[in-house]
C-alpha positions, 0 to 999 in steps of 0.5 A, spaced: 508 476 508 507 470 505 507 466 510 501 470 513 497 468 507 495 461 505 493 461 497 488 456 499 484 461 503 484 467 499 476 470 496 475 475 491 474 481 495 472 488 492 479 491 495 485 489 499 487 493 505 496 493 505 499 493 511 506 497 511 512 493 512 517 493 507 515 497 501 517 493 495 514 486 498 508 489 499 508 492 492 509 485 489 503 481 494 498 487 492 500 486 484 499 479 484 494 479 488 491 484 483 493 481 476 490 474 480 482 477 481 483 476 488 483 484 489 481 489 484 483 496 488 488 496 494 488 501 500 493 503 504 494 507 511 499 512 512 504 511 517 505 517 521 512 519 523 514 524 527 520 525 523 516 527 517 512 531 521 518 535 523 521 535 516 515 538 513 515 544 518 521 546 515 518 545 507 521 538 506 515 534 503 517 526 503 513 521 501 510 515 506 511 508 505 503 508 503 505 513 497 511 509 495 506 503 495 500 506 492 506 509 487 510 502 486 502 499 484 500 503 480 507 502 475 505 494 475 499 496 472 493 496 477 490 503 476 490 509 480 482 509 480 483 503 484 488 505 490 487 510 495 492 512 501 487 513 508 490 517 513 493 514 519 492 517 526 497 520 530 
């Protein structure tokens, strides 16, 4: 992720939009990002995955790579008012 990202160009923003990938590298982006003041919220898409539409239909409730992400900020200290998880389009 980092190599996508040069520091010399980030800008204060109102939030930052996380794209899924690895959940703990995004996490760790994001909360830096946060505690740096280049963000002060995130956003998160939910992925859809037809396999957890097919668990859900037989009452297994998993969470998405955004929920672990929103979950995974929210213990490095960027409040929960300021992450919302989108849904994604199937």
């Amino acid at each position: 992720f980092r190599k996508m990202l040069n520091s010399k160009h980030l800008i204060e923003a109102v939030a930052m939009v996380i794209l899924m990938g690895s959940v703990p590298a995004r996490a760790l982006e994001g909360a830096d990002l946060n505690r740096k003041g280049f963000a002060h919220g995130a956003i998160g898409v939910q992925t859809y995955v037809e396999s957890e539409e097919l668990l859900a239909g037989r009452g297994v409730q998993i969470p998405g790579q955004a929920e672990l992400t929103r979950d995974a900020l929210a213990q490095m200290w960027v409040p929960e008012s300021r992450i919302e998880v989108l849904p994604g389009i199937r």
